[in-house]
C-alpha positions in Angstrom: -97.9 73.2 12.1 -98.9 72.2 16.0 -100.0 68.8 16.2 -103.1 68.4 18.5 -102.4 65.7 21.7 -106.5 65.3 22.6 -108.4 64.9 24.8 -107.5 68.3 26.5 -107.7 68.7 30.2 -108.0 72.4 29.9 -108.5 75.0 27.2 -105.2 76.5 25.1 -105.1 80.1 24.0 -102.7 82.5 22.8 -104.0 85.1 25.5 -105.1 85.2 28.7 -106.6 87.6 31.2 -105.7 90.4 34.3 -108.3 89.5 37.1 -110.5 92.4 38.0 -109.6 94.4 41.0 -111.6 93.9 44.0 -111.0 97.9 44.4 -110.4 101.3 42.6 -107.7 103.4 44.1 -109.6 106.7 43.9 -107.1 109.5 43.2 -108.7 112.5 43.3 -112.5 112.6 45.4 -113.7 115.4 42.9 -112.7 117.2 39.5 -111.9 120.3 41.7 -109.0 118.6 43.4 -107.7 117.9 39.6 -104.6 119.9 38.5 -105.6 122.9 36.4 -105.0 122.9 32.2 -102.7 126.2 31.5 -101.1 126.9 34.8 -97.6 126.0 34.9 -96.9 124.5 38.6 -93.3 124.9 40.2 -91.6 121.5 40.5 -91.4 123.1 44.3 -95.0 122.9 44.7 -94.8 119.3 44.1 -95.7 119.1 40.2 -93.5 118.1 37.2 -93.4 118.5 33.6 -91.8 117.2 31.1 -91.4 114.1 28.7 -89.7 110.5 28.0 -88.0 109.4 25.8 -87.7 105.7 25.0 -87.1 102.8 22.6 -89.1 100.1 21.1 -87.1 97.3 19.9 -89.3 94.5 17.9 -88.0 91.1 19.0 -90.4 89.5 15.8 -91.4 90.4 12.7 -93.7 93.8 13.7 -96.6 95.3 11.6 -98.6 98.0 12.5 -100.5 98.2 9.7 -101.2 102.1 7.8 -103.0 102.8 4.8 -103.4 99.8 1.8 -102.7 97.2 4.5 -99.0 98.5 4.5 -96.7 99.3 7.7 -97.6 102.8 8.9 -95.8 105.5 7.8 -95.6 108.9 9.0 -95.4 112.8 7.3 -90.9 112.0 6.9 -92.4 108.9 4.8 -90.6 106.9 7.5 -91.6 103.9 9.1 -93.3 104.7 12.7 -95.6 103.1 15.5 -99.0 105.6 15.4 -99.1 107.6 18.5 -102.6 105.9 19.1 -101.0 102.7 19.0 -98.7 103.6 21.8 -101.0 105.8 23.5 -103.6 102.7 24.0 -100.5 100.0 25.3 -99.1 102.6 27.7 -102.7 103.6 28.9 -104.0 99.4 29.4 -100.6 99.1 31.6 -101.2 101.8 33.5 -104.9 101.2 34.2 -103.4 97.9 35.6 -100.7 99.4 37.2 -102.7 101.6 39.6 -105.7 99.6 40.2 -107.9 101.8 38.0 -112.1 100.8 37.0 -112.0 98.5 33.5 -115.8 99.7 33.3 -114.6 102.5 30.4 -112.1 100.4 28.6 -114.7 97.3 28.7 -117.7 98.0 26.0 -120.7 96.7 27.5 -122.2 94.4 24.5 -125.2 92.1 25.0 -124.5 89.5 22.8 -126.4 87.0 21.6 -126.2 82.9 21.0 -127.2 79.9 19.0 -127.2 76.7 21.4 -128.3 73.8 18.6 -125.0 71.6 19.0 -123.8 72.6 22.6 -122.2 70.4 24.7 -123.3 72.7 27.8 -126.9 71.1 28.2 -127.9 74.2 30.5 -127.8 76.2 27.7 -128.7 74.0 25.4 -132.4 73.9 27.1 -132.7 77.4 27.6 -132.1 77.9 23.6 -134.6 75.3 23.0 -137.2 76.8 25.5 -136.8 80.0 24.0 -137.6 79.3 20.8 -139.5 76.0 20.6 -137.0 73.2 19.4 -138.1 70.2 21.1 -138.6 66.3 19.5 -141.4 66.7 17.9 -140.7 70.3 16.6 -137.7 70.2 14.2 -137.7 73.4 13.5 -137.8 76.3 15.4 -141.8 76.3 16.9 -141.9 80.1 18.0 -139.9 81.4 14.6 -141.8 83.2 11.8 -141.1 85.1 8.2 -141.0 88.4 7.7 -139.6 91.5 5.8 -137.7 94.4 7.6 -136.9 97.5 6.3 -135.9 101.3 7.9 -138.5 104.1 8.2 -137.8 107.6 7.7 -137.1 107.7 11.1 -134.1 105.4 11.3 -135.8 102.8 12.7 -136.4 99.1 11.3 -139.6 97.9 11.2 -140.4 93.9 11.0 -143.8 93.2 9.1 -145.0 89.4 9.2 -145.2 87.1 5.9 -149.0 86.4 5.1 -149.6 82.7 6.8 -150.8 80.1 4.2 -152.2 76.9 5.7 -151.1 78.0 9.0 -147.0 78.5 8.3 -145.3 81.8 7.3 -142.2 79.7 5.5 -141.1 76.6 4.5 -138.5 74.9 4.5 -137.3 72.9 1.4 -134.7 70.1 1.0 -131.9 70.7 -1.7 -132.8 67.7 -3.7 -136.4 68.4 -3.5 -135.5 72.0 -4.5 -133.6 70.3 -7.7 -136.5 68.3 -8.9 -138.3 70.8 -9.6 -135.6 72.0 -12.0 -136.2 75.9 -11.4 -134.7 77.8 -14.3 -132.8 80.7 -12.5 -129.3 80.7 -12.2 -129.7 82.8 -8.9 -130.0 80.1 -6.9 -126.9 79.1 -4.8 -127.0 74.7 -4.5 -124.3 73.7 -2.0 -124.0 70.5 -3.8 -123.4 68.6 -6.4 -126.9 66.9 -8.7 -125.3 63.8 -7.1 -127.4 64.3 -4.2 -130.5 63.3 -5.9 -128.9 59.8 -6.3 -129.2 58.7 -2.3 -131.8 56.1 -1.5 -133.6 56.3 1.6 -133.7 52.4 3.1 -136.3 52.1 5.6 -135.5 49.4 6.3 -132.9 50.6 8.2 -132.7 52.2 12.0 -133.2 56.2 11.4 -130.0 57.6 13.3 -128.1 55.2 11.2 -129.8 56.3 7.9 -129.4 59.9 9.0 -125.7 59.1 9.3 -125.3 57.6 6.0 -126.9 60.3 4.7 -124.5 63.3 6.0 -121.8 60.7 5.0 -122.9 60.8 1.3 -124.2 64.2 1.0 -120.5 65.0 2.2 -118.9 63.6 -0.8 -121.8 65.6 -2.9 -119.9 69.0 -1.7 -119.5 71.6 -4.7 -115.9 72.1 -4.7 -117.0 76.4 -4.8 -119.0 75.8 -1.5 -117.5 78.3 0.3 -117.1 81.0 -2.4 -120.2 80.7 -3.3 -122.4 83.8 -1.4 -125.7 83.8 0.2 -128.6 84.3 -2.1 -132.2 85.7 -1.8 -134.4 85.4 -4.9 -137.9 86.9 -6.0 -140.0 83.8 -7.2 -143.2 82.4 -7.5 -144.9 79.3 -6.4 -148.0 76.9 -5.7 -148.4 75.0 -2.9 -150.1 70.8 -2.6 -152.1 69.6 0.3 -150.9 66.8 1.7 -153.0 63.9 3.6 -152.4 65.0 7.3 -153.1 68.5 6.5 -150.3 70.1 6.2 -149.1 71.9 3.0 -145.8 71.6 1.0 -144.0 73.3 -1.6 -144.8 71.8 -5.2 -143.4 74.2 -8.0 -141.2 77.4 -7.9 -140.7 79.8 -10.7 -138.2 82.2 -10.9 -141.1 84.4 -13.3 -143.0 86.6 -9.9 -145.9 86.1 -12.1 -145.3 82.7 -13.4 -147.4 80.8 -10.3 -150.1 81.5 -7.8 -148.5 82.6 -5.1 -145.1 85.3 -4.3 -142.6 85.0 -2.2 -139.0 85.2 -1.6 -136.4 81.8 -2.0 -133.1 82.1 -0.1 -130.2 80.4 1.5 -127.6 81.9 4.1 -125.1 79.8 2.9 -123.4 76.6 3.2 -122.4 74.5 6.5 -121.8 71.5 7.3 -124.6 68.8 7.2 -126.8 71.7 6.0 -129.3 71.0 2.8 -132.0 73.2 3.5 -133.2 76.2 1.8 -136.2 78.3 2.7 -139.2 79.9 1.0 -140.9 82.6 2.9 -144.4 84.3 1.8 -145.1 87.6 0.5 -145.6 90.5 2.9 -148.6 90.5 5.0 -149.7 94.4 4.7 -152.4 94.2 7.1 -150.8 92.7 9.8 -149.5 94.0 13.2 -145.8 95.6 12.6 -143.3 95.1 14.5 -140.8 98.0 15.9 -137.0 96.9 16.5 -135.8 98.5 19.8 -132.1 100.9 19.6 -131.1 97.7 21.5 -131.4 95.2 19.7 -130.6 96.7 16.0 -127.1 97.3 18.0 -126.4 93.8 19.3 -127.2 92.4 16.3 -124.7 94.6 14.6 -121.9 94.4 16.7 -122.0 90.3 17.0 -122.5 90.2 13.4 -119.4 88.1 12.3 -118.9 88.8 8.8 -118.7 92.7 8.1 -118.8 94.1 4.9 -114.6 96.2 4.3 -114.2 98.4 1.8 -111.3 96.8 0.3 -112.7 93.0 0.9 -112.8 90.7 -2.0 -116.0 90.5 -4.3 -118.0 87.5 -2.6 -117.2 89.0 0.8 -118.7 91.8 0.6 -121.5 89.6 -1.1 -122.1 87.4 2.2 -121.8 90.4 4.2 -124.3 92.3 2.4 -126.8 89.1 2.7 -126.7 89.4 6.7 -127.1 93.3 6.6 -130.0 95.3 7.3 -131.2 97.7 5.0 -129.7 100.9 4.6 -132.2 102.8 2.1 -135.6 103.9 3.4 -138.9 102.6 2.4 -140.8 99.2 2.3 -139.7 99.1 -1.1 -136.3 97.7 -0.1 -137.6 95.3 2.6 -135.8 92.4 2.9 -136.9 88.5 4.0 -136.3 87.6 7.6 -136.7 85.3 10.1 -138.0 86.6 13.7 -139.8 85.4 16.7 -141.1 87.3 20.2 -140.1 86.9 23.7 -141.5 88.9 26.8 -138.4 91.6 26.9 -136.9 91.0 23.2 -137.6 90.4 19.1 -134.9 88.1 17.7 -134.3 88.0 14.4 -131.7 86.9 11.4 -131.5 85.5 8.4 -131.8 81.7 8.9 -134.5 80.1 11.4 -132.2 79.0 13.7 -131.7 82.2 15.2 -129.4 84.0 17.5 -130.8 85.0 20.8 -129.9 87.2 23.6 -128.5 86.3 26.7 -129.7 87.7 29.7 -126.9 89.1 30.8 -124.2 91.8 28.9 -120.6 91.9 29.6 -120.8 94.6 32.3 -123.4 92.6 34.6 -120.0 90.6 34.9 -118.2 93.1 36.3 -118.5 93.8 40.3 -120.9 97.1 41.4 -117.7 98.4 43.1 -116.1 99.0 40.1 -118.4 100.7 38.0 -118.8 103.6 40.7 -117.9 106.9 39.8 -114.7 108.1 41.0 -112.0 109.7 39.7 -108.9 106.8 39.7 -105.6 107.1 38.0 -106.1 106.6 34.8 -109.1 109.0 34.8 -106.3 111.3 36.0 -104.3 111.1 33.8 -105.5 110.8 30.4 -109.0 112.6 31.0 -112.3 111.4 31.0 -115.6 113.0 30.0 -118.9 111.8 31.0 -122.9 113.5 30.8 -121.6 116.2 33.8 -117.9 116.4 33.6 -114.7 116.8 31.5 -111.2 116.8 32.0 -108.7 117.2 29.3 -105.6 114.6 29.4 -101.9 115.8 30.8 -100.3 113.2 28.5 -99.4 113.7 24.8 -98.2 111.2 22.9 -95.6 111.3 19.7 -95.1 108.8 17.5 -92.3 106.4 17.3 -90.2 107.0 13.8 -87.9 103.7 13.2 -84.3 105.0 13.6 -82.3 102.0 12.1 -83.4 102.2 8.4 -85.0 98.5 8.8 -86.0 96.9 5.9 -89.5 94.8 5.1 -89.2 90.9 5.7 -91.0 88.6 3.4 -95.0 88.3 2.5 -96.8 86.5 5.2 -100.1 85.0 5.8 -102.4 84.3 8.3 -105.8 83.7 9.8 -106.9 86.9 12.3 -110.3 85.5 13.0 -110.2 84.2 16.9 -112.5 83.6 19.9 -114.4 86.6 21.2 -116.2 87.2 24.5 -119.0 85.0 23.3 -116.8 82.0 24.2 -117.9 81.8 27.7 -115.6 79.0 28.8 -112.8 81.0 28.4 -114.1 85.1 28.5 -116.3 83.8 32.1 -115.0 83.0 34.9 -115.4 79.0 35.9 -115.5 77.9 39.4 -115.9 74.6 39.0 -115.0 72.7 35.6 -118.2 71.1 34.2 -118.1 71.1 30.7 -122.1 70.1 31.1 -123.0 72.9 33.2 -120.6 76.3 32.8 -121.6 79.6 33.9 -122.8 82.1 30.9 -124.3 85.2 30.0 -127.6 83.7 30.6 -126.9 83.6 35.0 -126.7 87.0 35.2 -125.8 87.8 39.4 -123.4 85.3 39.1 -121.1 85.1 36.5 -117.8 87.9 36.3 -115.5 88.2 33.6 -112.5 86.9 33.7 -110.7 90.3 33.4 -108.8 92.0 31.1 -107.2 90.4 27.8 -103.4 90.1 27.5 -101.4 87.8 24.8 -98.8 85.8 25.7 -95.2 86.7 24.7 -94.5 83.6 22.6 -90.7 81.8 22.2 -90.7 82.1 18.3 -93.0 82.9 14.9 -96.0 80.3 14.7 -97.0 78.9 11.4 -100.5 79.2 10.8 -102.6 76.7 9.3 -104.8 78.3 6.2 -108.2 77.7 5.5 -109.5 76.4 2.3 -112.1 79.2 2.5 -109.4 82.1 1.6 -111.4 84.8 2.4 -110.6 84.6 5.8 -106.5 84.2 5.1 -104.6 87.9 5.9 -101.9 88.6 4.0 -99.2 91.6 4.9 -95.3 92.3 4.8 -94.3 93.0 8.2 -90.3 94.8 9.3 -87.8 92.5 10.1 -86.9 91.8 13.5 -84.6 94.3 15.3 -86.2 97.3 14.1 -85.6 100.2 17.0 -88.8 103.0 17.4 -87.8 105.8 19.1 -91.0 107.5 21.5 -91.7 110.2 23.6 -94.7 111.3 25.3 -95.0 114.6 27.4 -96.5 115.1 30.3 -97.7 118.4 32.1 -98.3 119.1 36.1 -98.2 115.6 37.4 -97.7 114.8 41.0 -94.7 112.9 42.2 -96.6 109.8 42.3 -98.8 110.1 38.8 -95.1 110.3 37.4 -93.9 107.6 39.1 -96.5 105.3 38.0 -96.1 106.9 34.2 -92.4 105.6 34.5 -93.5 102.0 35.6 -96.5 101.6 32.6 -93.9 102.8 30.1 -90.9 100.8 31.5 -92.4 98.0 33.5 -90.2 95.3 35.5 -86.8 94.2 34.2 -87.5 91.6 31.4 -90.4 92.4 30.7 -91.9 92.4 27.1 -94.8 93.4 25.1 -97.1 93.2 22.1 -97.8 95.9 19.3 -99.7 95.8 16.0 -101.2 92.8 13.6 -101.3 89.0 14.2 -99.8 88.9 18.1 -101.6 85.5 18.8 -98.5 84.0 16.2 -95.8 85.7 17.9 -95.3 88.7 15.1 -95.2 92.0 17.2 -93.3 91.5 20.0 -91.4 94.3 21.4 -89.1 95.6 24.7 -89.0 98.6 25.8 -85.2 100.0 26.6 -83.4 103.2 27.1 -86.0 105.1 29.1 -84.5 108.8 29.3 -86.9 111.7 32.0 -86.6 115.0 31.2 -87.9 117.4 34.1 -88.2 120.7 32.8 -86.9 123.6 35.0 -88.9 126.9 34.7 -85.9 128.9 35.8 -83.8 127.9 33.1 -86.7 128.4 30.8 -87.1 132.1 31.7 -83.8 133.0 32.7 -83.1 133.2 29.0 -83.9 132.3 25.5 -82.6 128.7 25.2 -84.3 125.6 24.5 -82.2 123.6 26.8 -84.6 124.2 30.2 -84.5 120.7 31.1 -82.9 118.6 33.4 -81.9 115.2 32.8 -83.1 113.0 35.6 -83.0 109.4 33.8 -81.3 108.2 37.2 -83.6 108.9 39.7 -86.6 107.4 37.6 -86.3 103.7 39.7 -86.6 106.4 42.4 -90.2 107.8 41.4 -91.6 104.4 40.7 -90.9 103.3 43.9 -92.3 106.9 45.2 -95.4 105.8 43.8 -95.3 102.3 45.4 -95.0 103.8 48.6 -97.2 106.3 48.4 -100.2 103.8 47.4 -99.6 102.0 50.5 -99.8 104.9 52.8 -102.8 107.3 50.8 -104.9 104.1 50.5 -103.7 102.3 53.8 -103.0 99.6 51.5 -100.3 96.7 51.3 -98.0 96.0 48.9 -98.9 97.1 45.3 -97.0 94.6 43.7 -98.6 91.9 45.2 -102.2 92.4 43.9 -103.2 89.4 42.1 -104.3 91.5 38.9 -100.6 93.3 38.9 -99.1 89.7 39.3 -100.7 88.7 36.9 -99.9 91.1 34.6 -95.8 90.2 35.1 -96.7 87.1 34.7 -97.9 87.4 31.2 -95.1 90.2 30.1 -92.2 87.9 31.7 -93.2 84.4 30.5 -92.4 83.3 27.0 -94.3 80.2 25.8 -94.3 77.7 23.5 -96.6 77.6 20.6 -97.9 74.0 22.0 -99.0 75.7 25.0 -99.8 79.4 23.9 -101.9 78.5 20.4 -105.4 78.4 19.6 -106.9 75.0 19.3 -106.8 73.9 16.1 -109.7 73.6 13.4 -107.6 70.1 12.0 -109.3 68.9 15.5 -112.6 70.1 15.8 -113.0 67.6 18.8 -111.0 70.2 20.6 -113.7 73.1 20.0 -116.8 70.8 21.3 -115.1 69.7 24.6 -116.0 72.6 26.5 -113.0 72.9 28.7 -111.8 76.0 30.6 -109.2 78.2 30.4 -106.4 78.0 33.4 -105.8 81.4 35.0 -102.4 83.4 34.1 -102.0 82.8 38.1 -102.0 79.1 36.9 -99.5 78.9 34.5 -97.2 81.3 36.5 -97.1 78.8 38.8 -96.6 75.6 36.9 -93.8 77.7 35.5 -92.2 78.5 38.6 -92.5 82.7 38.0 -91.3 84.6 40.4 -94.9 86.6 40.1 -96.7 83.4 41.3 -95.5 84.0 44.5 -97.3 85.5 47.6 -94.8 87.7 48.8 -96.4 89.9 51.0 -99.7 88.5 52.6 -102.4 91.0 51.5 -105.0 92.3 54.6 -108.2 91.6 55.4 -109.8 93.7 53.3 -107.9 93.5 50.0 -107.1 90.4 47.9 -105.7 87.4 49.9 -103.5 84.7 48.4 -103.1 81.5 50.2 -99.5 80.1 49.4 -100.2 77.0 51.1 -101.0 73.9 49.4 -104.6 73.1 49.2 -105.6 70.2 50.5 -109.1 70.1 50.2 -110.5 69.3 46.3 -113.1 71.6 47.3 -110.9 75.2 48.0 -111.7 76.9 45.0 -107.9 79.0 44.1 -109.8 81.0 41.1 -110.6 84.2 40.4 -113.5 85.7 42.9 -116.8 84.9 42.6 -120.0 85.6 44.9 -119.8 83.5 47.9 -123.2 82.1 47.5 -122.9 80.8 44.0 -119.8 78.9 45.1 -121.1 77.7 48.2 -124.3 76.1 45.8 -121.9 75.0 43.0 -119.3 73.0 45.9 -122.6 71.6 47.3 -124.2 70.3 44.2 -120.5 68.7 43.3 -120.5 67.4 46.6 -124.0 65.5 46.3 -123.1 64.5 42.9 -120.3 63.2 44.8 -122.1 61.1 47.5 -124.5 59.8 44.8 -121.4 58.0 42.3 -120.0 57.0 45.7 -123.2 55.1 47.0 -122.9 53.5 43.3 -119.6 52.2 43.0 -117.5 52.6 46.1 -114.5 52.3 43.7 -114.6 55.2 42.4 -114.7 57.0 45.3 -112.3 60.5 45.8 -112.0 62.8 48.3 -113.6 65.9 47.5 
């Protein structure tokens, strides 16, 4: 188990990212240009066809996992690597490799946030704004009740809870919930009737009750308090009027007919310092409805985090059946919700505290340039299709059967859940690292992504540190170590160059290594590609006579095509040095470095310190550097009008060395470090620095 050494200077991860391009290497400047499907072109005219071979050799434990969470096996019942699997790998290098558009590869996902505890006070205000959290309004101002359901159109519809003494909900403390002794089992408590024990001293100041509270209510935990599912209960119930007004909950029956009023009683489960449940009113019939946009039903789907599997265990599929929307149509199965309004959006979820949108999705992050239409390598390649056009790929892929007769290692288990792109410090480029104040979705026009995700090859198998909460743990029985694969993938009327680059993306640089299948951030899956074979086939000998053997073995001149390729980039595209492109470097970088777990892991929930610090990740560029790669090295000094490097030490504090950003938001970032700057100085000379 890693051992955390905090406070952390910069993020830790097991992966990293590619920088974006700053261009697209357009092959082709229309789909007429493109090589034609089912006309065989003479090696003569300056096309090729035929296939490589090659061999994957795992280096680590490898799973790629096939049917009942088992290793994949083919039609021979043999072990094999799916010919998706290599398909995708060989495609993401050579997108890479020849400077091709992420845009198709990136799914553009507007994703949405919840900003109660964060340390990044920007954000934290904008949450707050948006929904109405402020000192005097504990809960969420601008939030009401509601029940969705689908029409018999497909679309969800939001109708309001009736409003009773001016509130839609309320919100009721688990004690206060236990004294009045409601007689259903359905109810969920997250802890323990010890909780009704605490005495309230008013005597005392209120932050330091509030932490003696969370500090007994903590040893009040039900031990099942993470097994135990969400729950959302019919019930009745009356309501008292209190002195100032306002109205509270006084009796709940789990009989709809036992009390006055209807509603619905639910909790989305336990958390930390949490003790509220909610009771939200019956449906208000007459009231305004509410449509949900296409939009925002699918963000709300894809950033749900807890998905209901078909072969999850029992009280999974129970919590993620709580955060669902309805499937069946009709009023009839409405369910309780939470929602509140904004100018361009309706948020909505199934606590008050809700998830909002950002302003921004991921591909406002990615530069105009490379979201124009053109027609790059990879397009070439393996085919596109778009509203107007379609092109069929010229690569097929096999699948690689194991050739050694390896055998399966021993069970192991691990955690898969990890970081996604809604961990802006790390998924967003940074120019300057302020923990208080770090670019996010929300400042769209300025923020880019950091590029395109890569894990790090890894010196030896991580152990992973389980959760309590097993539901999350992964168990599988991955092939031992040294397992060979044996691939192929054919190819049809390439040019000299497309072939050239297919030989790099499948062989790479010498040393280089890779990833492949289940649990890569621990080091399981690592692989190296060896005994690349070409086969050209020569249509003489293939209708000269009836034989099988029409190819020619060109395995020795394949160092020769790559470099065809290299050269030809730099003359087609007027262009320096391929290799030398930051992204490409990068890319090395990542398949030639092997790290430690220490410095390749992510940080660890023992130290949840880690989480809240906001610091940023370092650039692959970065590490390569402090570990002396070769690929960290400006070897050839780009032009003008491509990516530059400076391989000079920076003197100035104030040269920014990251990834690119727009000129003007790093002009008004330096300048607004620099008057932060001049202000400490005028302070306290002594903690002056040059900036």
């Amino acid at each position: 188990m890693i051992k955390s050494s905090i406070p952390l200077r910069e993020s830790i991860a097991p992966y990293n990212f590619v920088s974006l391009n700053k261009i697209v290497l357009e092959r082709y400047d229309s789909k007429e240009k493109l090589p034609r499907h089912g006309i065989m072109y003479r090696k003569e005219e300056g096309f090729y066809n035929g296939y490589v071979d090659y061999v994957i050799e795992a280096l680590s434990p490898i799973m790629v996992c096939g049917e009942n969470k088992e290793f994949f096996k083919n039609q021979n019942n043999k072990y094999a690597i799916p010919a998706s699997t290599l398909r995708g790998l060989i495609k993401n290098n050579l997108s890479i490799l020849s400077l091709s558009s992420p845009v198709n590869d990136i799914k553009d996902t507007l994703f949405l946030y919840r900003a109660l505890a964060s340390k990044n006070k920007k954000l934290k205000l904008q949450y707050n704004e948006t929904i109405d959290i402020s000192l005097v309004n504990k809960m969420p101002g601008k939030v009401q009740a509601g029940y969705v359901y689908k029409d018999v159109s497909g679309k969800y519809i939001i109708v309001p809870a009736k409003h009773i003494k001016g509130k839609t909900f309320y919100s009721i403390s688990e004690s206060n919930l236990r004294r009045m002794n409601v007689n259903s089992g359905s109810i969920k408590y997250m802890y323990t009737k010890r909780i009704l024990d605490f005495e309230v001293d008013k005597t005392r100041n209120k932050d330091v009750e509030r932490n003696r509270w969370y500090a007994y209510i903590k040893g009040c935990e039900n031990r099942d308090k993470y097994t135990k599912p969400p729950y959302s209960i019919p019930i009745s119930y009356d309501i008292k009027q209190l002195e100032d007004g306002s109205s509270k909950v006084s009796k709940i029956d789990s009989n709809v007919n036992g009390l006055g009023k209807k509603g619905f009683l639910l909790c989305s489960g336990f958390v930390p310092k949490k003790s509220s449940h909610y009771l939200i009113n019956e449906i208000d019939k007459d009231s305004e409805k509410i449509e949900l946009t296409t939009e925002e039903v699918r963000s709300y789907k894809d950033n749900l985090t807890i998905k209901e599997k078909k072969d999850d265990p029992p009280i999974k599929k129970e919590k993620a059946k709580f955060y669902k929307l309805p499937e069946e149509v009709g009023e009839m199965y409405a369910k309780p919700i939470f929602f509140a309004k904004s100018d361009k959006y309706t948020y909505f979820g199934f606590t008050p505290y809700l998830r909002i949108f950002y302003n921004g999705s991921i591909h406002d992050g990615i530069p105009k340039i490379l979201k124009e239409e053109v027609i790059d390598y990879q397009k070439a390649l393996f085919g596109f299709a778009n509203n107007e056009e379609r092109y069929k790929s010229r690569l097929s892929f096999m699948e690689a059967e194991e050739s050694t007769g390896a055998t399966l290692d021993t069970e192991k288990t691990v955690i898969l859940g990890e970081p996604k792109a809604t961990c802006y410090p790390d998924y967003i480029n940074q120019p300057l690292n302020d923990k208080k104040n770090l670019l996010t979705y929300n400042d769209k026009g300025d923020f880019t992504i950091r590029g395109i995700k890569q894990y790090w090859i890894k010196d030896e198998i991580m152990d992973c540190e389980l959760n309590k909460n097993t539901d999350v743990n992964v168990k599988f029985t991955p092939l031992k170590s040294k397992a060979k694969f044996n691939g192929r993938v054919y190819f049809n009327n390439l040019n000299k160059d497309e072939l050239g680059l297919l030989l790099w993306a499948i062989k790479l640089n010498e040393g280089c290594k890779q990833n492949i299948g289940l649990a890569k951030p621990f080091g399981y899956g690592k692989v190296q590609v060896k005994d690349v074979r070409l086969s050209i086939e020569n249509l003489e000998e293939k209708y000269r006579g009836f034989t099988f053997d029409f190819y020619d073995d060109e395995t020795s001149k394949i160092d020769e095509y790559i470099d065809f390729y290299k050269n030809y980039v730099v003359k087609k595209f007027n262009c320096d040095k391929i290799d030398n492109y930051i992204s490409i470097r990068e890319f090395f970088i990542m398949k030639t470095l092997s790290l430690s777990n220490e410095e390749s892991r992510y940080m660890t929930l023992a130290h949840p310190a880690e989480f809240s610090q906001g610091v940023v990740l370092p650039t692959a560029l970065e590490m390569g550097k402090r570990k002396n790669s070769i690929y960290a090295r400006g070897i050839i000094k780009a032009s003008d009008d491509l990516q530059k490097e400076d391989t000079d030490e920076k003197e100035s504090k104030n040269v920014y060395d990251g990834p690119a950003v727009s000129e003007d938001l790093l002009k008004k970032l330096l300048e607004k470090n620099s008057s932060n700057y001049r202000q400490t100085s005028d302070k306290n000379s002594k903690k002056n620095r040059k900036r």
